[in-house]
C-alpha positions in Angstrom: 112.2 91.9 66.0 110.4 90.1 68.6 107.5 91.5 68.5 107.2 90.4 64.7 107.6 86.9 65.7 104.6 87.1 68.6 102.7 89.2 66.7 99.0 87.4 67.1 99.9 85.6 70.1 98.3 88.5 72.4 95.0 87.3 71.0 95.7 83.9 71.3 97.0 84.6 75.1 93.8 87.0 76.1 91.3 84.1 74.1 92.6 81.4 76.7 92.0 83.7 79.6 88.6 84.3 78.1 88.1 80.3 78.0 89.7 79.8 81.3 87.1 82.6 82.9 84.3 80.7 80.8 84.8 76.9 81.6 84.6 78.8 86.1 81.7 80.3 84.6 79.8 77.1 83.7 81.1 75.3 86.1 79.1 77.5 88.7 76.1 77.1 86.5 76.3 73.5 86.6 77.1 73.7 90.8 74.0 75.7 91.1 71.8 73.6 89.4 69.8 73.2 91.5 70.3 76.1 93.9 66.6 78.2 94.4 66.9 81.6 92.5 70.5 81.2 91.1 70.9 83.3 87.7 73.4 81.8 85.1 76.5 83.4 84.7 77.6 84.5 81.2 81.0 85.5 79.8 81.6 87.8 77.0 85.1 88.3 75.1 84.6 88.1 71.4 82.1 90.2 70.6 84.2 93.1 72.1 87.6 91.3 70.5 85.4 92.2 67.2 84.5 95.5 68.5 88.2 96.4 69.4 89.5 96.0 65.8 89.6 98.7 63.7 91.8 100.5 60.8 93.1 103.8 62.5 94.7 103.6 66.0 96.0 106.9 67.7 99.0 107.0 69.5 98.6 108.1 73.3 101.8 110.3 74.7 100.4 110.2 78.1 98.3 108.2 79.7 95.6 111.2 80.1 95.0 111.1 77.1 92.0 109.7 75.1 92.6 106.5 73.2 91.4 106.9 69.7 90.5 104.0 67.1 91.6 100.6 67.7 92.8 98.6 71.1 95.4 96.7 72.2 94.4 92.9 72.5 95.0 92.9 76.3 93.1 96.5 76.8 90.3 94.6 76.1 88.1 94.0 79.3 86.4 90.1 79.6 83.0 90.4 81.0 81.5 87.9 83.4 77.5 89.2 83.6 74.4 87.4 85.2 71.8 86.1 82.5 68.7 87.8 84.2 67.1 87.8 80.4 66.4 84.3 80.3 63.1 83.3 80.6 63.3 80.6 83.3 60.1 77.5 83.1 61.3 76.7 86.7 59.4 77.6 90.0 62.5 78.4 91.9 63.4 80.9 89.5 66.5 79.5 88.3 67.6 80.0 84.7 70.1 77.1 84.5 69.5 74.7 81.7 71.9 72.0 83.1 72.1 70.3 79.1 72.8 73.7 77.6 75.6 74.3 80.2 77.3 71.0 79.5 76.7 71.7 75.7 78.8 74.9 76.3 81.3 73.2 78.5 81.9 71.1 75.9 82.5 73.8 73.1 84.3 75.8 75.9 87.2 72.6 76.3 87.4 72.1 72.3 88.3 76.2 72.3 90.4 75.6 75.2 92.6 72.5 74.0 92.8 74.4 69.7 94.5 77.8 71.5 96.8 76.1 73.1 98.0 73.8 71.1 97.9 76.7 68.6 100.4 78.6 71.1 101.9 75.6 71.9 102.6 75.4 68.2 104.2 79.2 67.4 106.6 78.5 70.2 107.5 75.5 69.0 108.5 77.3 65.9 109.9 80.2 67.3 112.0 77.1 69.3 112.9 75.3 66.1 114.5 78.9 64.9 116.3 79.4 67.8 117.7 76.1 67.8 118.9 75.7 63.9 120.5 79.5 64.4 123.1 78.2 65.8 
């Protein structure tokens, strides 16, 4: 019964980990500035939250065995990667485009603050049920 009343909060939990990784991510670009040869850091989450979904999902008896079809939400792996494609203008060979990383920081703390008060929201609910059941 529970797990009918969370259902979609997995994804809403793993997202803010995903934003929390991202805003350490950025903020090391933005430390780094300046630093001679420092690649950007990257962070990837939804594209593989969009890979994961998917109609058919096996059941696994044991852990051996080979998952088939869709993922759990918090299977799904969050991947911090250096951006070595960027074409850097700089000398130093640094790729950090200090407006571009505040840009995302930006996006980044709006993402942030709408999942949680999104979760803050269903437990509020789940709260007001629990309350009125009396």
């Amino acid at each position: 019964m529970l797990s009918r009343i969370l259902t979609g909060t997995d994804v809403l939990e793993k997202s803010l980990d995903a934003a929390l990784l991202r805003n350490e991510a950025i903020s090391q670009n933005i430390a780094n500035v300046d630093t001679p040869g420092y690649k950007r850091k990257t962070v990837a989450f939804e594209e593989y939250l969009e890979n994961a979904k998917g109609s058919i999902k096996g059941i696994r008896a044991r852990p051996e065995h080979i998952p088939v079809g869709a993922r759990e939400v918090m299977d799904i792996d969050i991947k911090v990667s250096e951006d070595k494609s960027s074409f850097s203008m700089r000398l130093d060979e640094n790729n950090v485009d200090i407006e571009n990383e505040m840009a995302q920081m930006a996006k980044n703390t709006i993402r942030y603050n709408v999942l949680a008060q999104k979760i803050g929201s269903d437990f509020s609910k789940i709260k007001s049920v629990i309350k009125e059941g009396r």
